[in-house]
N, CA, C and O of each residue as an XYZ file, in Angstrom:
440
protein
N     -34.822    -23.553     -0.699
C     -35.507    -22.559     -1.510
C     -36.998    -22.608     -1.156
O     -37.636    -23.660     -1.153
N     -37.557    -21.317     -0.833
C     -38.909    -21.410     -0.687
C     -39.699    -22.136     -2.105
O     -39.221    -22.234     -3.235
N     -40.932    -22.552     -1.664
C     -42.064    -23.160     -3.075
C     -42.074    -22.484     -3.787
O     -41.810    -22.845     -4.934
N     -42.408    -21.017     -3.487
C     -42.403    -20.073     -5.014
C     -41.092    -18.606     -4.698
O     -41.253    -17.593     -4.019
N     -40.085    -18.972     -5.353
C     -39.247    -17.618     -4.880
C     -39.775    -15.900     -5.286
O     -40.186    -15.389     -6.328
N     -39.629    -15.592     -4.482
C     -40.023    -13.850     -4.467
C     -39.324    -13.205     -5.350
O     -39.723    -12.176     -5.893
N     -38.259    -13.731     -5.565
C     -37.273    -12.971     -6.811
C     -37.960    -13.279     -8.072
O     -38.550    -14.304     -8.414
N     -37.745    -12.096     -8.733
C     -38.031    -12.026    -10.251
C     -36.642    -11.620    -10.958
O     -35.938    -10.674    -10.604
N     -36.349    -12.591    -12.123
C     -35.383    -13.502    -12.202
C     -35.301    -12.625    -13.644
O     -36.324    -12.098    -14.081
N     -33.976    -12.503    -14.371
C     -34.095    -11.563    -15.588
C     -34.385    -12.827    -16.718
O     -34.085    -14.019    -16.649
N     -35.045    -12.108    -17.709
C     -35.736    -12.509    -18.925
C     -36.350    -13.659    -18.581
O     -36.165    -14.802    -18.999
N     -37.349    -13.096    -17.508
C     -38.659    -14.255    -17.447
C     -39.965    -13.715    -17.167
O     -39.975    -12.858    -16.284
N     -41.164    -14.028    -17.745
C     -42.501    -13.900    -17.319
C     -42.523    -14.098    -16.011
O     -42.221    -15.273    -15.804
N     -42.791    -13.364    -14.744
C     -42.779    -13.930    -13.648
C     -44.316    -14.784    -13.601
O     -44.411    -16.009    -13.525
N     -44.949    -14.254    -13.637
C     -45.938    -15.647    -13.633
C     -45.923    -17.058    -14.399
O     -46.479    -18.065    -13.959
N     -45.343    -17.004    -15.378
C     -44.783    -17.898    -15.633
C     -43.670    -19.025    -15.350
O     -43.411    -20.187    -15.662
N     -43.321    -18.284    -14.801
C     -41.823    -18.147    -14.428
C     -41.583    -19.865    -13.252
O     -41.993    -20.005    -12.100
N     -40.714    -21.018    -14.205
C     -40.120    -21.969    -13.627
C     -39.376    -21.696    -12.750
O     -38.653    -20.711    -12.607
N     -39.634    -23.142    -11.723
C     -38.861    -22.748    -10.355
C     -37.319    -22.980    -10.903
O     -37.033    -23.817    -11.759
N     -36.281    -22.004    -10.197
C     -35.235    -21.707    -10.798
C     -34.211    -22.972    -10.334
O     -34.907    -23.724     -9.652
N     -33.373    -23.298    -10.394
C     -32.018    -24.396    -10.086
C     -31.116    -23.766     -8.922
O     -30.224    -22.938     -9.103
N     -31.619    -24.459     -7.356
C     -30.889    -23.888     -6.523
C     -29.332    -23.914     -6.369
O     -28.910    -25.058     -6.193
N     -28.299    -22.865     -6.392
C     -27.018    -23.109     -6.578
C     -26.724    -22.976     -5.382
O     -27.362    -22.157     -4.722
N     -25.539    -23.843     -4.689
C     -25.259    -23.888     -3.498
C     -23.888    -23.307     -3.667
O     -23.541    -22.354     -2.968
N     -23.065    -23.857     -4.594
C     -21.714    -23.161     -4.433
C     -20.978    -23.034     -5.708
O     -21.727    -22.674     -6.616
N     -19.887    -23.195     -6.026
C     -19.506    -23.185     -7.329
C     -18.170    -23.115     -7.410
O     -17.717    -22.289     -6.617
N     -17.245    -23.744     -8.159
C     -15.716    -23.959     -8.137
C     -15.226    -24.102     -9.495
O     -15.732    -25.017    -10.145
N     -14.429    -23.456    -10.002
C     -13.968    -23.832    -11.536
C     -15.427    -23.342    -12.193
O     -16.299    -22.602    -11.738
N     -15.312    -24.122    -13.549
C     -16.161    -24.103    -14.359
C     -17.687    -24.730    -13.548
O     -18.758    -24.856    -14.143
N     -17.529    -24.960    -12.544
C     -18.952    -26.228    -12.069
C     -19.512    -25.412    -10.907
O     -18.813    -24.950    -10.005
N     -20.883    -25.270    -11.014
C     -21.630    -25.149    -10.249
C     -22.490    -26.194     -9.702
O     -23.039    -27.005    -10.449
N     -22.674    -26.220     -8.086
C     -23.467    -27.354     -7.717
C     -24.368    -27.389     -6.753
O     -24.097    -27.048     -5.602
N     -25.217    -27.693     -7.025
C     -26.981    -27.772     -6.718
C     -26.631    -27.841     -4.849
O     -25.662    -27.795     -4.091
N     -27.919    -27.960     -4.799
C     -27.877    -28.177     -3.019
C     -28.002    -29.415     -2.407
O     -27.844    -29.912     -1.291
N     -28.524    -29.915     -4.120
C     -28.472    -31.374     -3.573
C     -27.564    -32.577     -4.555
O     -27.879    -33.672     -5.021
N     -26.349    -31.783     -4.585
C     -24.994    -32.241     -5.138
C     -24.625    -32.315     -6.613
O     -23.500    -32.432     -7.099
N     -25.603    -32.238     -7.121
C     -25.905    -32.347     -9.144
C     -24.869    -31.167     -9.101
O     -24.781    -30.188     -8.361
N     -24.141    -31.597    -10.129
C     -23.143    -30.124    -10.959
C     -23.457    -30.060    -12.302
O     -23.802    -31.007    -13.009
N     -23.319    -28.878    -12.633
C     -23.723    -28.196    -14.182
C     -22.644    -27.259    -14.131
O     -22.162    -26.415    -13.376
N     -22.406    -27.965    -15.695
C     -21.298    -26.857    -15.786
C     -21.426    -25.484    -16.237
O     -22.217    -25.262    -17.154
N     -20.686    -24.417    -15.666
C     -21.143    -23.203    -16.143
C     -20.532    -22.377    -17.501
O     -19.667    -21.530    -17.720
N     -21.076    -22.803    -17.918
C     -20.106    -23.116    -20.248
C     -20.244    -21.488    -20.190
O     -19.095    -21.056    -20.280
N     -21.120    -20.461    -20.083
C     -21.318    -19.290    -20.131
C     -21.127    -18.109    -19.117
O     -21.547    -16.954    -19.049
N     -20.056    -19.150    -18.129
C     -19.447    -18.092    -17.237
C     -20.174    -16.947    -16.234
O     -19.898    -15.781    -15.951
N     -21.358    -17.976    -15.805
C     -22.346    -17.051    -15.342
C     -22.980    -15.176    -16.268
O     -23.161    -14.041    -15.826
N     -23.081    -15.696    -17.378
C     -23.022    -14.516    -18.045
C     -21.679    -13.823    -17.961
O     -21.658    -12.850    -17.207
N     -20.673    -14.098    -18.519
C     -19.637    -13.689    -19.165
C     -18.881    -13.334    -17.573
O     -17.750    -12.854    -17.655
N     -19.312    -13.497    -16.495
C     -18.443    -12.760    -14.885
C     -17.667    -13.191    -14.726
O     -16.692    -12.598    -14.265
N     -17.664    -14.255    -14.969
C     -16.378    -15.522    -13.412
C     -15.567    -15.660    -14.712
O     -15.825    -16.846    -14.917
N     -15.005    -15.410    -15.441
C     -14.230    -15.542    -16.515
C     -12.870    -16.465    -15.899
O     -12.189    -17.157    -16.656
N     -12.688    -16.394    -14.914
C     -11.321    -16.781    -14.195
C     -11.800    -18.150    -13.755
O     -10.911    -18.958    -13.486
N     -13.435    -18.657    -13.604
C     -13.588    -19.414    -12.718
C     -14.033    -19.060    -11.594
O     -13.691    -18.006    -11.058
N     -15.267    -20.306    -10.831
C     -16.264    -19.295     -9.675
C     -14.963    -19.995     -8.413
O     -14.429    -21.104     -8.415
N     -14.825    -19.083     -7.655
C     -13.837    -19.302     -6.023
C     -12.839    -19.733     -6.552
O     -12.354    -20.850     -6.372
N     -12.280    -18.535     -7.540
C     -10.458    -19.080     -8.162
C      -9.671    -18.443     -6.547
O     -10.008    -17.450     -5.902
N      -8.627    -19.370     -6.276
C      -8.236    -18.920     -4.549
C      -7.524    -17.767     -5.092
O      -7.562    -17.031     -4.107
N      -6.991    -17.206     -5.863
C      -6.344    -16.071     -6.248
C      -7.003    -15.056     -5.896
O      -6.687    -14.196     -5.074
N      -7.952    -15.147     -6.531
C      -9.279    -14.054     -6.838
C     -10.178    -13.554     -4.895
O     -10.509    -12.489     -4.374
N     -10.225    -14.971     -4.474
C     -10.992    -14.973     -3.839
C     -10.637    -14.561     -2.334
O     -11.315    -14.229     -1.362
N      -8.434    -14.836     -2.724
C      -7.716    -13.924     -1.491
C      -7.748    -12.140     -1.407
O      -7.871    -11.403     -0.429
N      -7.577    -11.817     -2.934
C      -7.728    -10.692     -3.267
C      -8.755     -9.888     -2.643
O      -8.532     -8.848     -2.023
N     -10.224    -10.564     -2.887
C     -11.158     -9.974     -2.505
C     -11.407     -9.792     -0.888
O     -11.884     -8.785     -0.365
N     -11.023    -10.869     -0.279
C     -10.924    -11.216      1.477
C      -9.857     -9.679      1.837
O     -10.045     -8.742      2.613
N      -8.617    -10.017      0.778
C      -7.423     -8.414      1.510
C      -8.071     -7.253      1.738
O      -8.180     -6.559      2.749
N      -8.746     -7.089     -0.062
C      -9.677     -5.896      0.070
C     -10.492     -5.516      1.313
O     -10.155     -4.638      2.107
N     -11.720     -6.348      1.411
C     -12.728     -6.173      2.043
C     -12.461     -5.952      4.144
O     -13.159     -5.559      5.079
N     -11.549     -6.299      4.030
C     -10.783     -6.205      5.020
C     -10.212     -5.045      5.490
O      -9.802     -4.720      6.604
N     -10.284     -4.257      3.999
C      -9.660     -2.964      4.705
C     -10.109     -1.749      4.213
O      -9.767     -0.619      4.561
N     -11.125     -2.185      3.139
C     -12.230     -0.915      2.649
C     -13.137     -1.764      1.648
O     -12.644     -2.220      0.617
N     -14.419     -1.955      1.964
C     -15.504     -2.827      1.360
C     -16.200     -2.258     -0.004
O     -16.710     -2.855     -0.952
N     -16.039     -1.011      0.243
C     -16.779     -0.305     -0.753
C     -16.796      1.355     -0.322
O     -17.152      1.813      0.764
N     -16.364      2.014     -1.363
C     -16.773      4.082     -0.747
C     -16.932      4.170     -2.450
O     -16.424      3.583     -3.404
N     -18.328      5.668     -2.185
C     -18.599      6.353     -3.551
C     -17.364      7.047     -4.023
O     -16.703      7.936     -3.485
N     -17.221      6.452     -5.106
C     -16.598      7.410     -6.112
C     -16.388      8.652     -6.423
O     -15.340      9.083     -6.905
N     -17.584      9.427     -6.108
C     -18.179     10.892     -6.298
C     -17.293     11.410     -4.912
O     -17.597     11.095     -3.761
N     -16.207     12.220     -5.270
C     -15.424     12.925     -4.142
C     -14.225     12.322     -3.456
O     -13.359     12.977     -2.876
N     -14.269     10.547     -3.622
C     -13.615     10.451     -2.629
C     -12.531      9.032     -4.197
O     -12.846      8.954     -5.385
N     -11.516      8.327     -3.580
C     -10.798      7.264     -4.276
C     -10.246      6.787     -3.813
O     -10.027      7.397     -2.767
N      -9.626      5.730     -3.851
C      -8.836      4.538     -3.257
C      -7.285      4.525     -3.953
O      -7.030      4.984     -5.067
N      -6.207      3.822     -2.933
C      -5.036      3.516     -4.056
C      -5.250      2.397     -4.750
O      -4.279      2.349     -5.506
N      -6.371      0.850     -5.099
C      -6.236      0.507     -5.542
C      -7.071      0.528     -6.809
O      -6.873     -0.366     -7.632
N      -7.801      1.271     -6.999
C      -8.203      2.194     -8.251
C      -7.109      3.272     -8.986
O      -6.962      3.347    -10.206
N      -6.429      4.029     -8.061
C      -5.168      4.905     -8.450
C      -4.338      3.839     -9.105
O      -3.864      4.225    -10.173
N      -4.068      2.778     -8.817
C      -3.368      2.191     -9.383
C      -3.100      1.402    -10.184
O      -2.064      1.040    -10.744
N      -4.837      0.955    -10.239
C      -5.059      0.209    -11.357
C      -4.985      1.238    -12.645
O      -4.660      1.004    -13.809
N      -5.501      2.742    -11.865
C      -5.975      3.787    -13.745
C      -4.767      3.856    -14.107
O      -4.670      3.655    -15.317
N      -3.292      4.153    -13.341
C      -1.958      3.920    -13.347
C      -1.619      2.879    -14.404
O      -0.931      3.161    -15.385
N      -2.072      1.787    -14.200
C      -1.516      0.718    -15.194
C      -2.199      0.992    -16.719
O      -1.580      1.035    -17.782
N      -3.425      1.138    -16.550
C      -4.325      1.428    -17.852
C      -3.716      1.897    -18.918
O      -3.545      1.550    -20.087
N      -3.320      3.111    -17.959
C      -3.249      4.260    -18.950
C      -1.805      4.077    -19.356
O      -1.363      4.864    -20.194
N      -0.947      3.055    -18.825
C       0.136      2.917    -19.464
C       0.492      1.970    -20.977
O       1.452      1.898    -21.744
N      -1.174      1.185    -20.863
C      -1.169      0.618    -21.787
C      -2.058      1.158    -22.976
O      -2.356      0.561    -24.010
N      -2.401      2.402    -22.588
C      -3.431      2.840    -23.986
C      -2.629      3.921    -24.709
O      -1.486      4.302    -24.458
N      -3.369      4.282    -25.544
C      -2.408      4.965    -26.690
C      -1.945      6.458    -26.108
O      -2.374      6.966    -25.072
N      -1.507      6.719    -26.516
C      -0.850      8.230    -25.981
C      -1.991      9.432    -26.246
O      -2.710      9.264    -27.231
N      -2.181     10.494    -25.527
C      -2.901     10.828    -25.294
C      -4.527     10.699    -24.674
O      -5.406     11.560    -24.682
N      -4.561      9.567    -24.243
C      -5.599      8.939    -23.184
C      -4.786      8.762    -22.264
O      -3.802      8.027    -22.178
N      -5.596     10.015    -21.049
C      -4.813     10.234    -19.737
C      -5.487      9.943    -18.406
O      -5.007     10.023    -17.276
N      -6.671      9.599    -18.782
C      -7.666      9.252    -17.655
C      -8.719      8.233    -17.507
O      -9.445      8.275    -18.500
N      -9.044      7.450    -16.772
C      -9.620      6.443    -16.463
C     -10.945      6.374    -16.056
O     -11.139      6.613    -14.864
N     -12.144      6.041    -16.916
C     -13.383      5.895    -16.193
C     -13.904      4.565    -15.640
O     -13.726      3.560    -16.328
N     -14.399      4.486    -14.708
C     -14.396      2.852    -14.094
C     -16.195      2.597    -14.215
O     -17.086      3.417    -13.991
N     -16.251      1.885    -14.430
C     -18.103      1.619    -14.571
C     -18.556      0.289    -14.546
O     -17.753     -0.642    -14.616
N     -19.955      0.085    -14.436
C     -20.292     -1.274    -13.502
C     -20.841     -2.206    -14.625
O     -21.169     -3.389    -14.717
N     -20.778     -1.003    -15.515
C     -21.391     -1.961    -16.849
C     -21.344     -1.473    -18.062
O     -20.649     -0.468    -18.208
N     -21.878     -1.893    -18.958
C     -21.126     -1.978    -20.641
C     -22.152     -0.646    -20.969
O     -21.702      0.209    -21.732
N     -23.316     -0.487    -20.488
C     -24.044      0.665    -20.907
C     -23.897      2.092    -19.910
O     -24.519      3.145    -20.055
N     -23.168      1.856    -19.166
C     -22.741      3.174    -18.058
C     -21.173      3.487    -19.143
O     -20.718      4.586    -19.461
N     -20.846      2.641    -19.367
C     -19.222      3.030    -20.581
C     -19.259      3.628    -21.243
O     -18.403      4.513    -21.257
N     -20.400      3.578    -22.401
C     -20.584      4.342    -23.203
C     -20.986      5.497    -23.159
O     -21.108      6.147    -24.197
């Protein structure tokens, strides 16, 4: 890690702003430093890794994906594994909810 990192880091004074805890990798609940210290991650990196950070499930999934489409806009175009996920959704929501909005975050949902 550089002496002073260039990133500005959420909910901090950047001038203020303590040098942050370099994470090197992370497995299960534990994240671990670069220079081997683990802390556990009790708050799930802010609520993300819910499954656990490099669950091999998760982490084959993402390798299949990326392998065969990394990312395309939404706007015009879709994937089958979005088709198929709104497919499952909507089989589990109440009747008359027929369509699926996908969003990156809790304030794009609403």
């Amino acid at each position: 890690m550089p002496p002073r990192s260039p990133v500005w880091h959420p909910f901090t004074q950047h001038a203020l702003q303590p040098d942050a805890v370099g994470i090197a990798r992370g497995e299960g609940a534990w994240l671990e430093t670069s220079n081997g210290r683990r802390i556990l991650d009790a708050i799930s990196s802010w609520w993300v890794v819910t499954h656990g950070h490099c669950h091999p499930r998760i982490v084959a999934g993402v390798k299949q994906q990326a392998e065969m489409l990394d990312q395309v806009i939404f706007a015009g175009f879709t994937h089958e594994p979005a088709e198929r996920l709104a497919a499952k959704l909507i089989e589990l929501a109440p009747p008359g909810l027929a369509h699926v909005f996908f969003s990156d975050s809790g304030s794009v949902a609403v």
